[in-house]
One Martini backbone bead per residue (centre of mass of N, CA, C, O) as a GRO file, in nm:
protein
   86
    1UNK     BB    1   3.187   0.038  -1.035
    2UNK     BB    2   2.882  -0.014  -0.830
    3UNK     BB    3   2.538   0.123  -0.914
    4UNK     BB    4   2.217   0.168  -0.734
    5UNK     BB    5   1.897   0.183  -0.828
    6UNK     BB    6   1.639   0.293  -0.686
    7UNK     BB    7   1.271   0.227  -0.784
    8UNK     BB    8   1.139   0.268  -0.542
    9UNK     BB    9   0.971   0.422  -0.264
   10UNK     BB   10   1.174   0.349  -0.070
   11UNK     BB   11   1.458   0.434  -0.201
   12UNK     BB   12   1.346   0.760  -0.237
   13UNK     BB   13   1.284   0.822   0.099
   14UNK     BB   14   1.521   0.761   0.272
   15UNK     BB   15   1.699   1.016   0.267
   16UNK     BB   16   1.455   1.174   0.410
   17UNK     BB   17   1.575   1.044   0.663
   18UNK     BB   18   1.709   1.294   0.879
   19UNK     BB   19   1.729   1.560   0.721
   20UNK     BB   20   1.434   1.681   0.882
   21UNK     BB   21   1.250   1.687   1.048
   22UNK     BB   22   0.987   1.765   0.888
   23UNK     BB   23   1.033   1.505   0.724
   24UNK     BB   24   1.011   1.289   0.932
   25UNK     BB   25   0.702   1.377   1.041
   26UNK     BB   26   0.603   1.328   0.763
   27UNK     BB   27   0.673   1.061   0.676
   28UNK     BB   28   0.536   0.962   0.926
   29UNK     BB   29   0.283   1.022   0.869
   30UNK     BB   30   0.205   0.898   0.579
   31UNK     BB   31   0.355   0.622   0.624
   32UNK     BB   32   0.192   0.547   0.906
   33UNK     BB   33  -0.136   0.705   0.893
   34UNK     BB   34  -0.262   0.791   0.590
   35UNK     BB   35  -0.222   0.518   0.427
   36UNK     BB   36  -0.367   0.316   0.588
   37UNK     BB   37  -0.647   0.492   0.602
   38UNK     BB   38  -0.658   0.519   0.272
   39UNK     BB   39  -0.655   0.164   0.242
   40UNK     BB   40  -0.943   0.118   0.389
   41UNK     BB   41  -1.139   0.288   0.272
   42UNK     BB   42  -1.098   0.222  -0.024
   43UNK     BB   43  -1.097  -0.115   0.036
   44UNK     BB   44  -1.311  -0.177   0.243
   45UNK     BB   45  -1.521   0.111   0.233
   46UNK     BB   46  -1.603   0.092  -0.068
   47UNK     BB   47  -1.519  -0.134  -0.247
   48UNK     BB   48  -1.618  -0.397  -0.083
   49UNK     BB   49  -1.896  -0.274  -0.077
   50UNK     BB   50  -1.959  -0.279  -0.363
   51UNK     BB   51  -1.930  -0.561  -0.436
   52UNK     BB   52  -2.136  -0.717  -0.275
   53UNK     BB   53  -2.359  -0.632  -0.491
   54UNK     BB   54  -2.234  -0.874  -0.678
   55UNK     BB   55  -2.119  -1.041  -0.470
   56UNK     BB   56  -1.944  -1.219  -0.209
   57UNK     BB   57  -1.796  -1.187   0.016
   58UNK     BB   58  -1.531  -1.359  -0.057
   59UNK     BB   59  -1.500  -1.265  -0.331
   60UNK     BB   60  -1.479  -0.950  -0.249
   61UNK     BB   61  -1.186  -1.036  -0.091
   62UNK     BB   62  -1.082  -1.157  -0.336
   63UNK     BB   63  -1.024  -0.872  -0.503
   64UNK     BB   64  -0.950  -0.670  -0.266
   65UNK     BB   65  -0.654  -0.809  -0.232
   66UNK     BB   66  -0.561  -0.792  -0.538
   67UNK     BB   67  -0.639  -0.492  -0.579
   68UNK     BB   68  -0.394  -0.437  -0.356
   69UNK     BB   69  -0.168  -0.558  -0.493
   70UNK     BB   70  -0.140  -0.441  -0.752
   71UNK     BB   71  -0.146  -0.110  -0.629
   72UNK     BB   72   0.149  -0.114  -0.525
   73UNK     BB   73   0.385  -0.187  -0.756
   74UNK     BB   74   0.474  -0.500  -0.667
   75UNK     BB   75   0.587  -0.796  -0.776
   76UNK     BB   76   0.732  -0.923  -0.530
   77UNK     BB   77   0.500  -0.845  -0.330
   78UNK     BB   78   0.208  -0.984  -0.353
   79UNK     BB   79   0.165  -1.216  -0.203
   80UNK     BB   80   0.194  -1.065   0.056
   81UNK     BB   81  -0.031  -0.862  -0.004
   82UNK     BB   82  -0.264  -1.052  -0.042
   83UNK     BB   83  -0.272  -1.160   0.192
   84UNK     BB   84  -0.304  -0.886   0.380
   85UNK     BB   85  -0.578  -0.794   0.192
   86UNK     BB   86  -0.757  -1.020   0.352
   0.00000   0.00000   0.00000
């Protein structure tokens, strides 16, 4: 018998997607709403414009986007994320 141990954090959130009303509107409103929100503030509303002050706008773009991919703490989706981060 072979047992899949899912250690990513969305692999630890499906169980409660349909657990019951309450959790799948708080996971919906959290990884939906809040964390958008909140890591536009981080990275583009604070970092980014802190680095501006020290590099060029493109240069902290690109500071912007790695330090975005690599906060996500997922490496196989990197690429992805520095793109999206962009």
């Amino acid at each position: 018998m072979t047992y899949f141990v899912m250690t990513d954090s969305l692999g630890l959130l499906l169980p409660l997607i349909g657990s019951s009303n309450i959790s799948t509107a708080c996971l919906l409103g959290i990884t939906g709403v809040l964390a958008p929100i909140l890591e536009e503030t981080v990275f583009r509303g604070f970092l980014m414009v802190s680095l501006t002050m020290w590099f060029s706008t493109p240069v902290s773009v690109l500071i912007t986007a790695v330090v975005f991919a690599f906060a996500h703490l997922t490496p196989g989706e990197i690429p992805q994320l520095f793109v999206l981060g962009k």
